[in-house]
N, CA, C and O atoms as a Tinker XYZ file with bonds, in Angstrom:
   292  protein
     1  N     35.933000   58.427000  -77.395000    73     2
     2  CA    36.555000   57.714000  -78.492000    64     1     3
     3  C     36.639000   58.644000  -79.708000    63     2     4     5
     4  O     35.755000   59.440000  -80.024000    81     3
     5  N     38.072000   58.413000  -80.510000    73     3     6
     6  CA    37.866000   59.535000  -81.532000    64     5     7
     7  C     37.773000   58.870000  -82.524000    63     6     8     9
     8  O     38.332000   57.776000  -82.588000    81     7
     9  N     36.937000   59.443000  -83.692000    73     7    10
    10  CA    36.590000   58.836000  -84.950000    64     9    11
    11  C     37.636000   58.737000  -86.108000    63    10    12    13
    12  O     38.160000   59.640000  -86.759000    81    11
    13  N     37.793000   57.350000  -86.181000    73    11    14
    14  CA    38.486000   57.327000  -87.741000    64    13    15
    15  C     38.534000   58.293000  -88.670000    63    14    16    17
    16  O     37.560000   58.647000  -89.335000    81    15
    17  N     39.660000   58.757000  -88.756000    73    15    18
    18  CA    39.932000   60.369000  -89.902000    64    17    19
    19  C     40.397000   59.042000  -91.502000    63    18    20    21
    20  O     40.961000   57.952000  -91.601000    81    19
    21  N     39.810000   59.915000  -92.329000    73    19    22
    22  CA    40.365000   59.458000  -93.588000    64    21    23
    23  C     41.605000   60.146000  -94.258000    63    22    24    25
    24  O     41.910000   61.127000  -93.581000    81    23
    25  N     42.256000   60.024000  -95.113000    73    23    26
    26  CA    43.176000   60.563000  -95.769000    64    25    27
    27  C     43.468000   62.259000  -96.033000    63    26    28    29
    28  O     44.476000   62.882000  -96.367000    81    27
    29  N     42.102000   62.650000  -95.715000    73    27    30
    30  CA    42.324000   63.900000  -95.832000    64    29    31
    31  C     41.934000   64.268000  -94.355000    63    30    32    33
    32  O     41.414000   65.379000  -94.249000    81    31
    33  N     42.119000   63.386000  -92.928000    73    31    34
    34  CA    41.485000   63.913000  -91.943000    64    33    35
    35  C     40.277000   64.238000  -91.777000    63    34    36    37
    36  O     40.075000   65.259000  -91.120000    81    35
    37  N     39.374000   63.655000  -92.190000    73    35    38
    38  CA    38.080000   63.878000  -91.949000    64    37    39
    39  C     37.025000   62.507000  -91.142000    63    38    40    41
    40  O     37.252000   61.298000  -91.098000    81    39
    41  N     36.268000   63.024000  -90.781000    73    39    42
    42  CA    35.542000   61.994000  -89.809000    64    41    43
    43  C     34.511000   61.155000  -91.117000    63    42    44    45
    44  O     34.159000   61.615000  -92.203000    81    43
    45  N     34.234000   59.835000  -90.527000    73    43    46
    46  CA    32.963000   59.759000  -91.792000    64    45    47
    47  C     32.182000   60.412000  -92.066000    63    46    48    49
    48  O     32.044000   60.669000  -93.261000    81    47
    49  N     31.265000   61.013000  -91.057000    73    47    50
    50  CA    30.693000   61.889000  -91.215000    64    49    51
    51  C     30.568000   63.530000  -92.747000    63    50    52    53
    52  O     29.893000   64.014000  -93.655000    81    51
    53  N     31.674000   63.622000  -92.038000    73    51    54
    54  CA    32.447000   65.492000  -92.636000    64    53    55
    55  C     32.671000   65.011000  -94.475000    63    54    56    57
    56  O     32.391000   65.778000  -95.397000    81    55
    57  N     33.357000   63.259000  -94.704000    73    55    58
    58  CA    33.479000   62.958000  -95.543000    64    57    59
    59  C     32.639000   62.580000  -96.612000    63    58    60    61
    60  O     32.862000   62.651000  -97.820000    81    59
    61  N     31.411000   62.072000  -95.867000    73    59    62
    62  CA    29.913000   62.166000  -96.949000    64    61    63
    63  C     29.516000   63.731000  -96.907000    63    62    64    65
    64  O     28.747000   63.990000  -97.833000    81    63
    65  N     29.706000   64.434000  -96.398000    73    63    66
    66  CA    29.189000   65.746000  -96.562000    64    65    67
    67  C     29.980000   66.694000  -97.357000    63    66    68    69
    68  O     29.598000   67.813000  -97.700000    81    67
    69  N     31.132000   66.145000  -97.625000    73    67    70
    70  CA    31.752000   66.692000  -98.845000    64    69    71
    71  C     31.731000   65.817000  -99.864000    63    70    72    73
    72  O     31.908000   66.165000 -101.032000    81    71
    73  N     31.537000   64.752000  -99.536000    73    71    74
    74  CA    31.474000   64.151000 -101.250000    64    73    75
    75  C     29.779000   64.793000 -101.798000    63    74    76    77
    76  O     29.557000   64.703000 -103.005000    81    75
    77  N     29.189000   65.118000 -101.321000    73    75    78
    78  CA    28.007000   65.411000 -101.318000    64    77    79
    79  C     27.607000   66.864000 -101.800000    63    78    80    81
    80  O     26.517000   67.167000 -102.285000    81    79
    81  N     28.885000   67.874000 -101.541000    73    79    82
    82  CA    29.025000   68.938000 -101.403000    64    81    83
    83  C     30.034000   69.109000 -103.469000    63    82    84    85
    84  O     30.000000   70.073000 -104.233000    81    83
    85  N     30.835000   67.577000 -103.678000    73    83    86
    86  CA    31.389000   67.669000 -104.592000    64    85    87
    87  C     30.383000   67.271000 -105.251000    63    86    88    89
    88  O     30.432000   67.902000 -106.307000    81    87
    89  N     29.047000   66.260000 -105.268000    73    87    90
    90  CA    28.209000   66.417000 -106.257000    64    89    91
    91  C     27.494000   67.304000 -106.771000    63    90    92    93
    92  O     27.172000   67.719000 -107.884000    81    91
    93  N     27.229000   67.601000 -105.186000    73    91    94
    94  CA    26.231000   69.175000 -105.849000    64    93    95
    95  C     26.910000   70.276000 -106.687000    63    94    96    97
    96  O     26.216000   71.171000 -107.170000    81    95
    97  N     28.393000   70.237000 -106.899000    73    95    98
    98  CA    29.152000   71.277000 -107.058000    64    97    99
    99  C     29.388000   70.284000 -108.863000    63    98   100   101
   100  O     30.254000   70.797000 -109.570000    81    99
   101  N     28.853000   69.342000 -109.317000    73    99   102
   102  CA    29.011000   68.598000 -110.587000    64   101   103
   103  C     30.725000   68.261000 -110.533000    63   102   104   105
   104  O     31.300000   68.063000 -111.604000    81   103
   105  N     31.651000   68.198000 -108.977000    73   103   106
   106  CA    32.719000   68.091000 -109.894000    64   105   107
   107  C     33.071000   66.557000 -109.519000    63   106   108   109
   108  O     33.611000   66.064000 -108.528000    81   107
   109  N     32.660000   66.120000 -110.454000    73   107   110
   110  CA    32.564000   65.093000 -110.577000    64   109   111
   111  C     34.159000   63.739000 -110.355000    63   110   112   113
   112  O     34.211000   62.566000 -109.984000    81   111
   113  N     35.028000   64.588000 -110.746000    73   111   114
   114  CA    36.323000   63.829000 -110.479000    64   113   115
   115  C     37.140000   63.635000 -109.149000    63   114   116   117
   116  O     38.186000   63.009000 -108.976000    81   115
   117  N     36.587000   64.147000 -108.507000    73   115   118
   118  CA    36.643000   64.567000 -106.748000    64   117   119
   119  C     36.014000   64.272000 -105.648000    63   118   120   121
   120  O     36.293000   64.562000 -104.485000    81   119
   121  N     34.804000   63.444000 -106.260000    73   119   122
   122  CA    33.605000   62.797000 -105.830000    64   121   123
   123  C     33.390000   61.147000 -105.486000    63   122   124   125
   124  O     32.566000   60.471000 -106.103000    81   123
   125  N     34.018000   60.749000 -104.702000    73   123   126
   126  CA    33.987000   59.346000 -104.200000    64   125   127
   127  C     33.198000   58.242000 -104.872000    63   126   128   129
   128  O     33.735000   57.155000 -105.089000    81   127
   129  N     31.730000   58.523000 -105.266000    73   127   130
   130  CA    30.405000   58.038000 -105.318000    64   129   131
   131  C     30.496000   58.724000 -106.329000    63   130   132   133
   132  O     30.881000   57.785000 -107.026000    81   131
   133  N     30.476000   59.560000 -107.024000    73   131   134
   134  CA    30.418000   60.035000 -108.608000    64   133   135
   135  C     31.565000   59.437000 -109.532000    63   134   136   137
   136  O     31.458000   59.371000 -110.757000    81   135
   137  N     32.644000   59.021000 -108.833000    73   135   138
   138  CA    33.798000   58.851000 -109.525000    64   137   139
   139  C     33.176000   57.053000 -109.748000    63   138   140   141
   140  O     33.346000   56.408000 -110.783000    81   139
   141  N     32.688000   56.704000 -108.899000    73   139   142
   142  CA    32.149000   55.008000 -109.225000    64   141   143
   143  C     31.117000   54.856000 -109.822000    63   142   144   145
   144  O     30.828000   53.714000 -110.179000    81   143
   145  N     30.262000   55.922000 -110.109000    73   143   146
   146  CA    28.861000   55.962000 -111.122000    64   145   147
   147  C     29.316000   56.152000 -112.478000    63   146   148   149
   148  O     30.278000   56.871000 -112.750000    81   147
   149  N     28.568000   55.451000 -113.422000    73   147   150
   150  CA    28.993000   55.630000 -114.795000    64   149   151
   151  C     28.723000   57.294000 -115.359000    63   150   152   153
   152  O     27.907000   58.092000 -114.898000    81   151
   153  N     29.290000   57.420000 -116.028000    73   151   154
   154  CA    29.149000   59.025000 -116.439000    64   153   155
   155  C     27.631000   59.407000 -117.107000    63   154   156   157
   156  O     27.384000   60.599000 -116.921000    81   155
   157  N     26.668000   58.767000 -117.762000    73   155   158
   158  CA    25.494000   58.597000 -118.077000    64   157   159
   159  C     24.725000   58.781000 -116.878000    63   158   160   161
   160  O     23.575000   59.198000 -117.017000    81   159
   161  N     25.174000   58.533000 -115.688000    73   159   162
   162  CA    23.895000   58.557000 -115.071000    64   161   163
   163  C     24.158000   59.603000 -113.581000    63   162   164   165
   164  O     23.696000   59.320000 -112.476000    81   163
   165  N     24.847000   60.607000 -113.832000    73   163   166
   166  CA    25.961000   61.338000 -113.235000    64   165   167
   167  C     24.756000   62.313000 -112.634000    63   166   168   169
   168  O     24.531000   62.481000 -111.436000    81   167
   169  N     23.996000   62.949000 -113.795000    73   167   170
   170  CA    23.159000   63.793000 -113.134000    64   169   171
   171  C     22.122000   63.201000 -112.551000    63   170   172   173
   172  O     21.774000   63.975000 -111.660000    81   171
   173  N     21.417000   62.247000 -112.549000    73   171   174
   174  CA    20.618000   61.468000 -112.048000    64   173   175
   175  C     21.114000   61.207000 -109.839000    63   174   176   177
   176  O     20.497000   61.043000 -108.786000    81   175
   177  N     22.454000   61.326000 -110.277000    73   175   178
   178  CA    23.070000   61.067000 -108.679000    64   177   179
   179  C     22.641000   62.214000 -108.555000    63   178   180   181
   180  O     21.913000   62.265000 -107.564000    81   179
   181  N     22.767000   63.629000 -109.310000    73   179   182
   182  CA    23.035000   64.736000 -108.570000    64   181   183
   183  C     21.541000   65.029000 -108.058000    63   182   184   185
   184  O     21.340000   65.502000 -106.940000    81   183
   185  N     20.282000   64.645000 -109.151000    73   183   186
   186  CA    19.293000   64.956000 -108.612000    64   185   187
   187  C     18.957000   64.444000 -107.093000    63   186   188   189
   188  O     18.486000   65.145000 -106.198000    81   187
   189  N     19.315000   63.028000 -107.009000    73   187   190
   190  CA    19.003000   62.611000 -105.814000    64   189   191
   191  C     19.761000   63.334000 -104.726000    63   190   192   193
   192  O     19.139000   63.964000 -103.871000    81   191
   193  N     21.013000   63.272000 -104.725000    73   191   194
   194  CA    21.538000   64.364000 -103.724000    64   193   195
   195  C     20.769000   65.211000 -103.038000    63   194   196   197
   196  O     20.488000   65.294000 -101.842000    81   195
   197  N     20.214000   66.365000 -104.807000    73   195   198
   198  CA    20.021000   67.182000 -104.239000    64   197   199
   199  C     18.055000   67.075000 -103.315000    63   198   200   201
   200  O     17.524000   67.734000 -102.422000    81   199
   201  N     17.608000   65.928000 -104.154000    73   199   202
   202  CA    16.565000   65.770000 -102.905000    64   201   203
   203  C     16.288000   65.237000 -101.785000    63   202   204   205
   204  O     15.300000   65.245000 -101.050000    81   203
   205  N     17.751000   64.563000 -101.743000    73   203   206
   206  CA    17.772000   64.003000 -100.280000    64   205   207
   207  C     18.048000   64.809000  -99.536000    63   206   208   209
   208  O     17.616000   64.865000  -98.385000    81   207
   209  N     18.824000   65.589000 -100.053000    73   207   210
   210  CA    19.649000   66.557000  -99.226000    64   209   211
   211  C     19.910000   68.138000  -98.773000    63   210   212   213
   212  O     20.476000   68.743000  -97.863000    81   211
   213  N     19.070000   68.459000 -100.095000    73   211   214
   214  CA    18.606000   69.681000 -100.190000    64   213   215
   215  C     20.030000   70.246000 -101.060000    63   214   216   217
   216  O     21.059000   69.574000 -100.982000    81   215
   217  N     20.004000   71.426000 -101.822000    73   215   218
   218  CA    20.803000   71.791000 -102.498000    64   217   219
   219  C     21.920000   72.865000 -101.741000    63   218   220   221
   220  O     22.864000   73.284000 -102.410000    81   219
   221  N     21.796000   73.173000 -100.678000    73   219   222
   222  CA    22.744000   74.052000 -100.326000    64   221   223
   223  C     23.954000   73.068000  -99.845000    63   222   224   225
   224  O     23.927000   71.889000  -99.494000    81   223
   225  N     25.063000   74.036000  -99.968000    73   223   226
   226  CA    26.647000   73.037000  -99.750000    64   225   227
   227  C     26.955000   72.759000  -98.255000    63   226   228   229
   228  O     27.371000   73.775000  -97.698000    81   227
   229  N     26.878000   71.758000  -97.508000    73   227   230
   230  CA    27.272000   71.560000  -96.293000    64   229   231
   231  C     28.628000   71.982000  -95.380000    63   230   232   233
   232  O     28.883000   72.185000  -94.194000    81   231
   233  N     29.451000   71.988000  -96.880000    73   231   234
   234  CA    30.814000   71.603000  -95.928000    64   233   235
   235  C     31.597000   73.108000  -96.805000    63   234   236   237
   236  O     32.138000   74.066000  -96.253000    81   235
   237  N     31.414000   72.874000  -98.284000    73   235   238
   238  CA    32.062000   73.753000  -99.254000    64   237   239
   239  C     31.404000   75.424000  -99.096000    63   238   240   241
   240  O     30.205000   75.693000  -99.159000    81   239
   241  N     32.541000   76.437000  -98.877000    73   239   242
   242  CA    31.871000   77.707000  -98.671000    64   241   243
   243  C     31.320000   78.292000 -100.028000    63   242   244   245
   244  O     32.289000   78.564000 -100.735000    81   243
   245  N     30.417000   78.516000 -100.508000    73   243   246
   246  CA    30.133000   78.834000 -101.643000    64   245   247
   247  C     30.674000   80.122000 -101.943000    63   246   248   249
   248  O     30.750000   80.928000 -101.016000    81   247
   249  N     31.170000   80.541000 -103.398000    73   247   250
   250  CA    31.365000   81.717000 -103.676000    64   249   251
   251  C     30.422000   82.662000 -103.450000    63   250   252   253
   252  O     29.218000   82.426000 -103.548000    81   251
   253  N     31.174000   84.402000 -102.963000    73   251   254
   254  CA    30.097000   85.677000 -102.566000    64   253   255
   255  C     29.685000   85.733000 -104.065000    63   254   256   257
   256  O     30.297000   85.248000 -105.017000    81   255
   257  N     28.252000   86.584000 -104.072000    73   255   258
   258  CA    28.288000   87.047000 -105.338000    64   257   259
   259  C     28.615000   87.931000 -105.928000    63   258   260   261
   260  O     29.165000   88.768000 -105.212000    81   259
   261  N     28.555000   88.185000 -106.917000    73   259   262
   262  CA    29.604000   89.166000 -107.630000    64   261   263
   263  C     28.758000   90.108000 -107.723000    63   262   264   265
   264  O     27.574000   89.926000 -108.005000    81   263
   265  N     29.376000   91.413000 -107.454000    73   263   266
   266  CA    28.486000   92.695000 -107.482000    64   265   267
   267  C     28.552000   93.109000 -108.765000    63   266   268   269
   268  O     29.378000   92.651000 -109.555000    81   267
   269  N     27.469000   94.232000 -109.143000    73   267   270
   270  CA    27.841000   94.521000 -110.489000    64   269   271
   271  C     27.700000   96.124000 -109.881000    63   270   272   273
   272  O     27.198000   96.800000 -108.983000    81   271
   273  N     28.431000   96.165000 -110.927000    73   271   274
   274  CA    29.218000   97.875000 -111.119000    64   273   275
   275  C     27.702000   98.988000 -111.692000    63   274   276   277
   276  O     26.855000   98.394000 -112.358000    81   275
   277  N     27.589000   99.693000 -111.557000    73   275   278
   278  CA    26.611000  100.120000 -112.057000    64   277   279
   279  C     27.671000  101.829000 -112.592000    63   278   280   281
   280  O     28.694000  102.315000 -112.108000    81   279
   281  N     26.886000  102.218000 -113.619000    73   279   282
   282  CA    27.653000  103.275000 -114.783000    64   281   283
   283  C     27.453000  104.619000 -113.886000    63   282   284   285
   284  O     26.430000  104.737000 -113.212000    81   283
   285  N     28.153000  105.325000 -113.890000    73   283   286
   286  CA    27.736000  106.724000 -113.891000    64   285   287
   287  C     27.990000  107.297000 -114.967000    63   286   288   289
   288  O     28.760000  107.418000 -115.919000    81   287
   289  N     26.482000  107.800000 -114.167000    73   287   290
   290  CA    25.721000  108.668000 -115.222000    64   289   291
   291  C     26.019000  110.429000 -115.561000    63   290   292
   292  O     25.356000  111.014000 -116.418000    81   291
C-alpha cells in the first residue's frame, strides 16, 4: 500500500521531519506547527523540538562550512 503524499509529495512521515527540520532551522513561516503557534512562544516549540528530537536536521542538508582563507605570509 502506498502512503498518502501531501502537496509537496511527501509521505507523513518525511512531512513531520521537515516541518521539524523548518523549526530547527527558526524558519518559522514554512513551518506547519510554527505557523499555528503564536509568535511568543515560537522558541519554546523550538526548544522542545530540539529535545525531543535532537538538533541535527533530518531531512534539510545543512550548509558545508565555510573555509577560511588563511594570509600569506
Amino acid at each position: 500500500m502506498v502512503p498518502q503524499c501531501d502537496d509537496l509529495g511527501l509521505c507523513p512521515d518525511c512531512a513531520a521531519k521537515l516541518d521539524r527540520d523548518m523549526i530547527r532551522d527558526r524558519d518559522w513561516e514554512r513551518s506547519w506547527t510554527a505557523w499555528q503557534t503564536p509568535a511568543d512562544q515560537r522558541e519554546a516549540l523550538r526548544t522542545h523540538v530540539v529535545a525531543r528530537y535532537g538538533a541535527r536536521y533530518e531531512l534539510i542538508v545543512p550548509p558545508a562550512p565555510r573555509r577560511r582563507r588563511h594570509k600569506e605570509s
